[in-house]
N, C-alpha and C positions, 0 to 999 in steps of 0.2 A: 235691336238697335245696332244700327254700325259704327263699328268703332271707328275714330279717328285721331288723330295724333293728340295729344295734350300737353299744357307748358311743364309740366312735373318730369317727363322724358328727358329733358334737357337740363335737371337737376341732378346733382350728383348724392348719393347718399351718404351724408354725414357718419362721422367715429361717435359721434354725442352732439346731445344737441337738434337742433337742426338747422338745413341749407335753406337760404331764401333768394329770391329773384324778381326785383320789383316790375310790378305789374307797367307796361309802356303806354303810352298815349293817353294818360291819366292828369289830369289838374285838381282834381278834389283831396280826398283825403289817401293817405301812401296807403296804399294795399302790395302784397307778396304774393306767388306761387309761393309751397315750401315743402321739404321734405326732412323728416324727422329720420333718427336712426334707425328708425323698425320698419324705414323703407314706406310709412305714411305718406299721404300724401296731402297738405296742408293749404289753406288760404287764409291770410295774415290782414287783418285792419288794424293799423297803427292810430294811436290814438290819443291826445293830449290830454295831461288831467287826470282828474281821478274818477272813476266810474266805477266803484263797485258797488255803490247802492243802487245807482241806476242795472245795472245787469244782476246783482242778486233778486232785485224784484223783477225785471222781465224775461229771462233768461229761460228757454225755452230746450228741453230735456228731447233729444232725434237717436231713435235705433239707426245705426250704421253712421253716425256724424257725433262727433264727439264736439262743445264745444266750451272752451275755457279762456278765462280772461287773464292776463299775466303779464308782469311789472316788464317796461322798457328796458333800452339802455341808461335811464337817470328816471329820478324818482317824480319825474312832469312826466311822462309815456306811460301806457298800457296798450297792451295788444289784444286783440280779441281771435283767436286762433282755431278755426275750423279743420279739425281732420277726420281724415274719410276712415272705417274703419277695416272695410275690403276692398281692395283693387279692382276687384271685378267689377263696382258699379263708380267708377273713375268716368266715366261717358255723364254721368247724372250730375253726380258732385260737379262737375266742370260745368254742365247747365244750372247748375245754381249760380254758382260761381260767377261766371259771365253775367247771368241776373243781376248780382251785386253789383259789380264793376259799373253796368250802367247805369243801374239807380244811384250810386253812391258819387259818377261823375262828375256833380256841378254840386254837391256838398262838401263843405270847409269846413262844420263844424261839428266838434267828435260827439257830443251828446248827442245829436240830430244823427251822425253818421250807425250809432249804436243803437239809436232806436230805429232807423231803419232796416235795420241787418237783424235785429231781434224781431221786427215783424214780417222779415222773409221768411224766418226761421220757421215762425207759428205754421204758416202757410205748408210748410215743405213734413211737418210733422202731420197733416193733416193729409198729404200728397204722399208720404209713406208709409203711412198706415192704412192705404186704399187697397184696392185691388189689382189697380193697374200705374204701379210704379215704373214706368218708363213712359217713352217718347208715342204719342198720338199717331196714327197712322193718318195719311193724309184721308180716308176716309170719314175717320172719326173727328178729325178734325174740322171736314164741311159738315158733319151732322151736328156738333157741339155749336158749334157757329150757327147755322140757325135755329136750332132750338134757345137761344142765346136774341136770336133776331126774334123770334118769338114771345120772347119773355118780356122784351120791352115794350112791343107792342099790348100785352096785356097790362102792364101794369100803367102804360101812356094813355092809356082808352078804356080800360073796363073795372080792372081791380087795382086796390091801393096796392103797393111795394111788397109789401109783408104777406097779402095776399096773393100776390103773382109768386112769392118766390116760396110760401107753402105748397103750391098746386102746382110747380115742379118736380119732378117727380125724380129726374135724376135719375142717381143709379139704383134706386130704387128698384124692387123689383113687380114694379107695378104694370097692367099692361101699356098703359100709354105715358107717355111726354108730360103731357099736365092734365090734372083733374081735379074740380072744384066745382062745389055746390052738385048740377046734375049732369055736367058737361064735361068731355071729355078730346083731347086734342093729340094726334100723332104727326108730328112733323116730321117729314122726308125732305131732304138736301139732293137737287139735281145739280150737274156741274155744265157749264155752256153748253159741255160737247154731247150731253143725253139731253136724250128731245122726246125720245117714243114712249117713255116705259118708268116706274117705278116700282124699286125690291120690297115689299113686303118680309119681315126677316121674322115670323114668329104667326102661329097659327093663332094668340093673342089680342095680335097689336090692331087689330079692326073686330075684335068681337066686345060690344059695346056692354058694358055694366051698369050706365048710367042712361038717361034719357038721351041728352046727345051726344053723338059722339062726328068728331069734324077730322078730315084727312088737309092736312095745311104743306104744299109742295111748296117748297123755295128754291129757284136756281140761282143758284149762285157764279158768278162769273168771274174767272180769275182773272185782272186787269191790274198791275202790282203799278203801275204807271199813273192810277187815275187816281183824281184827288178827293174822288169820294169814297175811296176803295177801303176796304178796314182788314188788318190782321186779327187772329182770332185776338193775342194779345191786347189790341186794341178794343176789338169791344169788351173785353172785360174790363177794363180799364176803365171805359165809358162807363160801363153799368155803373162801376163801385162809384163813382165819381158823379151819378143821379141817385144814387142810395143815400136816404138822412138820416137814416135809424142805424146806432149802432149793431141792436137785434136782424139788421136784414141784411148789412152787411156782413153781420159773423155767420147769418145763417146759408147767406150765398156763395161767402169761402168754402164753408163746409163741405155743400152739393157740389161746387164746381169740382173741390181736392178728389172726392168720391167718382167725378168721372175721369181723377185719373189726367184732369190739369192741374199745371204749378205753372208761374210763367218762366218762362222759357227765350231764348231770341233764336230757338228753331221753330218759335210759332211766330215771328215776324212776318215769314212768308208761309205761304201763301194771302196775298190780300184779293179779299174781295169786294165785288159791286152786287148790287142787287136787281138780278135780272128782273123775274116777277116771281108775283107769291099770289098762287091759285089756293082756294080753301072747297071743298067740298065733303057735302054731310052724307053721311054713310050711312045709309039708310038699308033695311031687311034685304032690297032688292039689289044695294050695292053689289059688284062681286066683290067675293073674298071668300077666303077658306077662314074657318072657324072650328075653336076645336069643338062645341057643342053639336058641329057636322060632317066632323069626319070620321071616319070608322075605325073602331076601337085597335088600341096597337099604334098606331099612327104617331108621330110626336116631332117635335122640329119641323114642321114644317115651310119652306119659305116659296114664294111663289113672285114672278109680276105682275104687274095690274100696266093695262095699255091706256096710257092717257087718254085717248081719243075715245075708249068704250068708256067712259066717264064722265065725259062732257055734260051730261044731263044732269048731274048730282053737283054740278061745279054751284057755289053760292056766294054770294056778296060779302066780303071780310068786315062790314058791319053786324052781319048775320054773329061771326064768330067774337070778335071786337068792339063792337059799339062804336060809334061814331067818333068821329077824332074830334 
């Protein structure tokens, strides 16, 4: 991740105590940068009221983020005080942080403001205890994206919610995208500017275990201008906001935290549109390397596949979907 400046730089390290610095261009509730004596690095929601049964019941326990609740300047205030406990992941804490700030910008009131900042928190404890605690490469970030475009399409046309988001597969280490009942689906992310060719990244991801198995290309086209265009942020947002079941909402936190998203407003950008979404089934005579065919020793494999030699395996996304 590369570093960049942060508001904490610009705080001076208190004798005791600590230094704050109220957060600017804010109307909701006062939030702080802040820095404690031990050279911490802090982010402060002020808060009217009393709120400690509200936070001893949801108050959510983060390795590297410390977070305690503690009396105002008068006995109507409480502050809710996040500090970071290593410097070195100061780039992350600050994408939380920012997170905050915009959720918490058009909110006045402290209880609503606490249980939103306790249910970021949930999310961020799920996001570091993954595997992949830091910032998304913009790679993984068009693959997460349509695998995400994917999702919804199952569960808008084929399977209920809770079904769609079992047969995700996540970070699992299964070999495809999604799998359910006998069928099986790997999605690949092109971007405007690839046309000829898609990475196959594992000598796995097209050796079929199930009766079918479907290759689903999505290009995605980066257009930050267009008003259908969507941040990865944004479909997540969507999704959780078509989800009815508590059960598939905590279970689609979960996968998404495991691939290593929390949101973020450095997944703002890039937004995309949706070029097209070719599906085709992979059948014996597909090409593809497989590890049941290649010679012993061999391992990691990754290879391309030429769009254009596949044309003939190309199939109807009724075929994979069911009718809308």
């Amino acid at each position: 991740m590369t570093s960049r400046a942060t508001p904490w730089e610009k705080i001076a390290e208190p004798r005791s105590d600590y230094n704050v610095r109220r957060v600017t261009g804010t109307t909701g509730m006062p939030t702080y940068w802040g820095k404690d004596a031990t050279g911490q690095c802090l982010f402060i929601v002020e808060l009217e009221g009393d709120h400690t049964s509200q936070y001893r019941r949801d108050v959510t326990r983060l390795n590297g983020i410390s977070v305690d609740l503690r009396n105002g300047d008068n006995d109507s205030q409480q502050r809710l005080v996040l500090a970071l406990s290593r410097n070195v992941d100061c780039d992350l804490f600050l994408g939380l942080c920012e997170t905050l700030i915009s959720s918490l910008a058009s909110v006045t009131d402290s209880a609503v403001a606490l249980s939103v900042t306790l249910q970021h928190l949930k999310r961020w404890k799920a996001f570091l205890a993954g595997k992949k605690a830091r910032l998304l490469t913009n790679e993984e970030i068009r693959g997460l994206f349509a695998e995400l475009y994917v999702l919804r399409l199952l569960y808008q046309r084929r399977l209920t919610q809770g079904e769609a988001i079992d047969a995700w597969c996540g970070a699992d280490d299964s070999h495809q995208d999604f799998i359910f009942g006998n069928v099986a689906i790997e999605v690949k992310s092109l971007s405007g500017r690839e046309r000829s060719s898609v990475r196959i990244s594992s000598e796995d991801q097209l050796e079929a275990l199930v009766d079918s198995l479907f290759l689903i290309i999505v290009r995605l086209i980066d257009i930050s201008d267009a008003e259908s265009a969507r941040s990865l942020n944004d479909i997540v947002a969507l999704i959780e906001q078509e989800l009815v079941t508590a059960e598939a909402i905590e279970q689609f936190s979960e996968k998404i935290a495991d691939r290593g998203y929390v949101t973020l407003a450095d997944y703002d950008k890039p937004r995309f549109c949706i070029g097209n979404v070719n599906g085709y089934r992979v059948t014996e005579k597909f090409p593809k390397l497989v590890r049941s065919r290649i010679p012993r020793g061999l391992f990691h494999v990754a290879y391309d596949i030429q769009l254009e030699m596949i044309s003939s395996f190309s199939c109807e996304d009724d075929e994979i979907f069911g009718r809308p």
